[in-house]
C-alpha positions in Angstrom: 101.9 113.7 149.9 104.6 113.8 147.0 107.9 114.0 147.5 109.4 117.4 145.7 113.2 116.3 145.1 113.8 113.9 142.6 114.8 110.6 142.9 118.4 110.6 140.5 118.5 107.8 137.9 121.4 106.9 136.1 121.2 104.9 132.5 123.8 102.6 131.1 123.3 101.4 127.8 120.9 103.7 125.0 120.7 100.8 122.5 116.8 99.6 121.2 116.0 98.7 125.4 118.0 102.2 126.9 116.7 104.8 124.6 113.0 102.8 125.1 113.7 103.3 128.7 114.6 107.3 128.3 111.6 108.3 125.8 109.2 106.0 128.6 110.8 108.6 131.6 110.5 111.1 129.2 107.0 110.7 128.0 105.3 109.5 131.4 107.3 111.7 133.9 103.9 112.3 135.5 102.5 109.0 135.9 105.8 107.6 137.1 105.6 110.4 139.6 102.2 109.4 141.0 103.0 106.2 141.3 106.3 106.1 142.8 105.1 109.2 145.2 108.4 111.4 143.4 109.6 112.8 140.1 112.5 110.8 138.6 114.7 112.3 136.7 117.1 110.7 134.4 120.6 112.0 135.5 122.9 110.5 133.4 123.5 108.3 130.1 126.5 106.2 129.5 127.3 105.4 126.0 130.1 104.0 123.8 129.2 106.3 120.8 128.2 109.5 121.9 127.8 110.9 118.0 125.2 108.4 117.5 121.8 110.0 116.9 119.6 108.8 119.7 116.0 110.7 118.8 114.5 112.4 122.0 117.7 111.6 124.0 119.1 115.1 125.3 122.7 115.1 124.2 123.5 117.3 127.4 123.1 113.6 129.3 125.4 111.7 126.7 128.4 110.6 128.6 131.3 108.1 127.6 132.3 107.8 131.2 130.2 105.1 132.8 132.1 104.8 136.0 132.4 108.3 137.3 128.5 108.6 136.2 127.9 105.9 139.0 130.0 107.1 140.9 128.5 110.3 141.8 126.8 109.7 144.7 123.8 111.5 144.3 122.4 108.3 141.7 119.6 107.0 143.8 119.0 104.2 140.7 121.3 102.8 138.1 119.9 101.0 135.1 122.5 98.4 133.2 121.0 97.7 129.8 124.4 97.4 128.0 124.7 93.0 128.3 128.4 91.0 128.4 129.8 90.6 131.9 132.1 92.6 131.6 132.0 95.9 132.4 128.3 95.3 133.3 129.3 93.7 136.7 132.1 96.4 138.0 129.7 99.2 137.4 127.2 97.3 139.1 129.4 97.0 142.1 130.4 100.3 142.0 127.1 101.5 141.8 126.5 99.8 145.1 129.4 100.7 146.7 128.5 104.6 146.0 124.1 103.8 147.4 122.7 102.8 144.6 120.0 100.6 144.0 120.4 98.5 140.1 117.8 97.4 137.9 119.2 95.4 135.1 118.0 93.1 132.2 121.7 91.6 132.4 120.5 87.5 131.5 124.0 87.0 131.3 125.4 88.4 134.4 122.8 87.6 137.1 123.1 83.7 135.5 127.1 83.6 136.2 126.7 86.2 139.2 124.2 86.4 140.3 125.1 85.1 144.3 127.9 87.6 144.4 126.1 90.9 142.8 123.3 89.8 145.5 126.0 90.1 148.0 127.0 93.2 146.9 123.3 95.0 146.8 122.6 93.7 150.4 126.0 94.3 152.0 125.2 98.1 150.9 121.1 98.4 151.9 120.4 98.9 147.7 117.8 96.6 145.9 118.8 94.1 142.5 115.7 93.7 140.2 116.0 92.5 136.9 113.1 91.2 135.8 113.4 92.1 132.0 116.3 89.4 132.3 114.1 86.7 132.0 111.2 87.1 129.3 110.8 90.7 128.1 107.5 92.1 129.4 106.1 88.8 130.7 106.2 89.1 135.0 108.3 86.3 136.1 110.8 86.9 138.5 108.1 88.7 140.7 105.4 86.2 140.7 107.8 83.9 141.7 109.8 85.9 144.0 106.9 87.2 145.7 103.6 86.1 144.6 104.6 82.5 144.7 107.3 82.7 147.8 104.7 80.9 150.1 104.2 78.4 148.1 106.1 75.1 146.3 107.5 75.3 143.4 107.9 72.1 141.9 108.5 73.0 137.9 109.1 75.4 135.8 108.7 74.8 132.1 108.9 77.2 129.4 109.4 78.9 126.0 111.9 82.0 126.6 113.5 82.6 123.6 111.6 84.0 120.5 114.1 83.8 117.7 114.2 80.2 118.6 110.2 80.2 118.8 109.8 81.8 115.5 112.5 79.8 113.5 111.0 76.4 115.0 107.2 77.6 114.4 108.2 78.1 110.6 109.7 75.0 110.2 106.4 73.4 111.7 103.8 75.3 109.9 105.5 75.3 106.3 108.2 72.5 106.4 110.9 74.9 106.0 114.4 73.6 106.8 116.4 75.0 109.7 118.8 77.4 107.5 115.4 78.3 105.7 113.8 79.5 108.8 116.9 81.2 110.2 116.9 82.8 106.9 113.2 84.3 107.5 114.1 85.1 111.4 117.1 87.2 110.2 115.4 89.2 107.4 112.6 90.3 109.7 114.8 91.1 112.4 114.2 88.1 115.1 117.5 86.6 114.6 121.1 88.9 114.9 123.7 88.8 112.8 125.1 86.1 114.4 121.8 84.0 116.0 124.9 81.5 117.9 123.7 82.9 121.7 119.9 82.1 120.2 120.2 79.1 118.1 122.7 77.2 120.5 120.3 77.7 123.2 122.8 80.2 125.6 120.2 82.8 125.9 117.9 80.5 127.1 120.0 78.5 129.5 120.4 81.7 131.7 117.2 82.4 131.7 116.6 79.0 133.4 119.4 79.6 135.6 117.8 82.5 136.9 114.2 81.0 137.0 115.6 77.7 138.7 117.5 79.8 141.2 114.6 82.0 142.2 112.1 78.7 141.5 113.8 76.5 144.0 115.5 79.1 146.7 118.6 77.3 145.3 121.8 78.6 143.9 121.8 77.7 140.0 124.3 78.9 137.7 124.4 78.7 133.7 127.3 76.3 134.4 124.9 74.2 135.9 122.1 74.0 133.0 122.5 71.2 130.1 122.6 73.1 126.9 121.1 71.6 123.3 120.7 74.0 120.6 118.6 74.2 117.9 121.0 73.4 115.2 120.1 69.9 114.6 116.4 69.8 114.2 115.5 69.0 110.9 112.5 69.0 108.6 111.9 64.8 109.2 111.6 65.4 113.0 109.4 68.1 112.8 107.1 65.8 109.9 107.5 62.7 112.4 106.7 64.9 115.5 103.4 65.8 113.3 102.7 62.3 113.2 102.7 61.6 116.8 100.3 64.7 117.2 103.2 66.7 118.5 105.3 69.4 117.9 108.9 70.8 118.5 109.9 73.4 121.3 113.4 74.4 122.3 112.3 74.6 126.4 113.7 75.4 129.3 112.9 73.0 132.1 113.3 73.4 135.8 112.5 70.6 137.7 112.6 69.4 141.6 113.4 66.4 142.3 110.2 64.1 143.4 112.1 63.1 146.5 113.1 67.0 146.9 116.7 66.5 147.1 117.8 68.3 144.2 117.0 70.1 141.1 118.0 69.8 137.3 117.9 72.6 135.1 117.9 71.6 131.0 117.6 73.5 127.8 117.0 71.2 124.9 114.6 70.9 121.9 111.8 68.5 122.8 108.2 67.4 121.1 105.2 68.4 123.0 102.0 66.8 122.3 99.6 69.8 120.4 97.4 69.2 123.5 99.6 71.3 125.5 99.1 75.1 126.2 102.7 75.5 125.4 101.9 73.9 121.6 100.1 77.1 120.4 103.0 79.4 121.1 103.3 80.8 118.0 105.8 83.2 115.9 108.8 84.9 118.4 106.3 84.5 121.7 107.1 83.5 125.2 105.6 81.3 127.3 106.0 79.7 130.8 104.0 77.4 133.0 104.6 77.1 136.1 103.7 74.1 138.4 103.3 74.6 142.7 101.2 72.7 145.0 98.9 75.3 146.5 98.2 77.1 142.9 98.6 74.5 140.8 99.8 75.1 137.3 99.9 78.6 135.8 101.2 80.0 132.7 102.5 83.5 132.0 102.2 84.3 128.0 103.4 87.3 125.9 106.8 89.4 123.9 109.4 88.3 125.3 112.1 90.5 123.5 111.7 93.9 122.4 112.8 97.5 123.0 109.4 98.1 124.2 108.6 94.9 126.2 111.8 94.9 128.0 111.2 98.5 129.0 108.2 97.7 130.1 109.9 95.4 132.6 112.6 97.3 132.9 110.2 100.9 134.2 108.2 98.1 136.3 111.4 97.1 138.2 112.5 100.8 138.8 109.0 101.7 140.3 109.5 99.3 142.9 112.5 100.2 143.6 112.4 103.5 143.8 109.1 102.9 146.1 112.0 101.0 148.8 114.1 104.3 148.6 111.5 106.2 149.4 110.3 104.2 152.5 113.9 103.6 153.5 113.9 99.8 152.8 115.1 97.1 150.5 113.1 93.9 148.5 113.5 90.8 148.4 117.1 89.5 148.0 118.8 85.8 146.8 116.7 83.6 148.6 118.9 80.2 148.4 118.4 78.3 151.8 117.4 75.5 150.6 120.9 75.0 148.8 119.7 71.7 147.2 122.8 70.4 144.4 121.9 70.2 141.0 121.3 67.0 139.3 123.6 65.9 136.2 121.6 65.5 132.9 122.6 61.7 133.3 119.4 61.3 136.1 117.1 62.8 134.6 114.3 60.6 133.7 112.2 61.5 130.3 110.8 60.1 127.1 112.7 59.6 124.1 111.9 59.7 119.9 114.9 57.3 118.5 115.1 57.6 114.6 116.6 55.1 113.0 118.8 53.9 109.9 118.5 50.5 109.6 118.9 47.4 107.2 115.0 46.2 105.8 115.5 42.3 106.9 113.8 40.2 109.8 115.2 40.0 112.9 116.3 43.7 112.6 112.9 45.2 115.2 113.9 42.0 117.4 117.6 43.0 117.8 117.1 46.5 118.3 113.9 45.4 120.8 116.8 43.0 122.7 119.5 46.2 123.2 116.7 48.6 125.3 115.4 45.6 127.1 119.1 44.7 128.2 119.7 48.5 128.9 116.3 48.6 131.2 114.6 51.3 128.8 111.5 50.0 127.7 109.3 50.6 124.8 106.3 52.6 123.9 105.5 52.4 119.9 107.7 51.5 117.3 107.4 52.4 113.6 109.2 51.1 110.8 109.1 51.7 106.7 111.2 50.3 104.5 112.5 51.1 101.2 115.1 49.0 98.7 116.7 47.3 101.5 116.8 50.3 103.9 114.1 50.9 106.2 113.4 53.9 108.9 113.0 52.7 112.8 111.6 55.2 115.2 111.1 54.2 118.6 109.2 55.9 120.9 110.4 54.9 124.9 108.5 55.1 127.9 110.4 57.3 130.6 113.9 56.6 131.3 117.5 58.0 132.4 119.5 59.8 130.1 122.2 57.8 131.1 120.7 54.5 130.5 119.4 56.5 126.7 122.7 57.3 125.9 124.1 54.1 126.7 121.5 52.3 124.4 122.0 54.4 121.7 125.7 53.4 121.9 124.9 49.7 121.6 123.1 50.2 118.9 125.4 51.9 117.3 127.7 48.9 117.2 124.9 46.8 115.4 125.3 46.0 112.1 121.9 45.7 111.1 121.6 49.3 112.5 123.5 51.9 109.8 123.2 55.3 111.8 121.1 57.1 114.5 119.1 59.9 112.1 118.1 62.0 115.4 117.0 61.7 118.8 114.9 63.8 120.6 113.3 64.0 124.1 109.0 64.0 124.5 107.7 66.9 127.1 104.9 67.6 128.4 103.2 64.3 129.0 
């Protein structure tokens, strides 16, 4: 039997994902009804512009005044759309403190906060979802927070930012440059004014925060992910990438140790052979596979950015939630019991492209052969082509520490047969 009174939601943020969220309560007040077992009804909306026109938003549930609208005690749910840290995380904690449950697609927040906003929710009996945090509309956080929470984990390894997707996906498919392909991303909308957050890989590192921390019942912060951005990939690598029957990826990668001792969370680009179901990812998709012992390896595909999408996760998480109010009970929570330390990008053991400037003469293959045998990385292929006394060296290793990569690189730098290290990128997905 439904529930007659309403269950009281309160909406922060009525940008592309907020005013989604509205005209979705709006529009499918009934089947949200049936499904929860009571209405919802949007109570409030917290905005920094109120004379903005926000089409099917009623102006009579505009406010500017974000705090006292949580503060009301009568919220049973408050969604956070509005991003940043700050004030995202004191209305958060307020909301709690007055018996409200959150639902948020705050990347940024639950990567730096996430421990202490956990705190928060169970200290006060409320629930924290935010799966639209993570990858838009593709279900992550609750196949791995549920679905997979009796089995192990072992990797996580993903695409989870589509600007990046789309600007890389150009550059494979037509040879376009970087700025080119940024150029494309930010006329049709995939890439903001300023793409830094995108291009420099932030937005994906706290995504891999969040998926390591849930992945691994560890506590992972974006402190604690290595960061590459996009930035550096040039046409060359993705042409000698094509050549090794590969291509480029900016990934997140998640990782348990083999001796499950630790964990390492990355964010770099990397060539994957074209083999790999990750390969065909094209335009601004996501993607994530996900290896565990029992179920093996899965992978989750779809938007991952979008007014719509994120709604979509964002309407998902309130349904749940609003399902514990009703029955008087809370999800699940942080689960970080394992508390396993995160491994510095210096141990982490993976393949290597080395492209090389370097003088056309004998000797020079044997020399630069000599400095990764003396720094224990060893050698897959080598290519070389030469042209008027300069010739290009790529060298492909077999796996090896990033620590003993860098410090090779740094001896060949002192070479003088060797005239400059063109790029160097790390090989996935072996």
């Amino acid at each position: 039997m439904m529930r007659t009174r309403p269950l009281k939601v309160a909406l922060l943020g009525c940008g592309v994902v907020g005013s989604e969220v509205a005209r979705i309560m709006t529009t499918h007040a009934d089947d949200l009804a049936a499904r929860i077992g009571a209405p919802v009804e949007l109570a409030g909306i917290a905005v920094r512009r109120p004379d903005r026109v926000r089409d099917g938003v009623p102006a009579e549930l505009v406010t500017t005044d974000a705090t006292a609208l949580v503060k009301r005690g009568d919220i049973d749910v408050v969604i956070e759309v509005i991003g940043g840290i700050e004030p995202a995380r004191a209305l958060i904690t307020t909301a709690f403190e007055h018996g409200a449950s959150v639902v948020s697609a705050n990347k940024a927040l639950v990567a730096a906060d996430g421990a202490a906003l956990h705190a928060a929710a169970e200290a006060n009996g409320a629930d924290l979802y935010y799966e639209a945090a993570v990858a838009g509309a593709i279900p992550l956080v609750r196949p791995l927070r549920e679905s997979l929470a009796g089995d192990k984990v072992n990797r996580v390894l993903g695409i989870v930012n589509g600007t990046t997707n789309f600007i890389l996906d150009k550059m494979d498919s037509t040879g376009a440059g970087y700025s080119e392909a940024l150029d494309e991303a930010t006329a049709l909308g995939y890439a903001e004014a300023d793409p830094t957050a995108d291009v420099e890989g932030f937005d994906a590192a706290a995504k891999a925060a969040i998926l390591a921390g849930i992945a691994f019942h560890t506590r992972v912060t974006i402190d604690d992910v290595y960061r590459e951005g996009l930035t550096e990939v040039s046409a060359a690598d993705m042409a000698s990438a094509k050549r090794m029957g590969c291509t480029v990826k900016l990934l997140a990668i998640c990782e348990r140790a083999a001796d499950g001792a630790s964990v390492t969370a990355r964010v770099h680009p990397a060539m994957i052979p074209l083999t790999h179901p990750l390969a065909s990812v094209r335009e601004a998709y996501n993607a994530v596979f996900i290896e565990a012992d029992a179920a093996g390896q899965l992978m989750f595909y779809g938007p991952g950015a979008g007014g719509s999408p994120t709604a979509s996760a964002v309407l998902g998480d309130l349904v749940a939630v609003c399902r514990n109010k009703l029955a008087g009970s809370t999800g699940p929570g942080e689960s970080a019991y394992t508390a396993l330390p995160v491994s510095p990008m210096g141990e982490v053991v993976t393949r290597y492209h080395i492209s090389l400037d370097v003088a056309d003469k004998p000797g020079v293959l044997a020399q630069v052969a000599t400095v990764f045998a003396e720094h224990g990385v060893s050698i897959d292929t080598v290519r070389q082509q030469g042209k008027d006394g300069e010739a290009d060296l790529v060298v492909v290793t077999h796996r090896a520490t990033d620590a003993a990569l860098t410090s090779t690189v740094g001896a060949l730098r002192e070479l003088d047969t060797v005239r400059g290290v063109a790029s160097i990128m790390r090989v996935e997905g072996e």
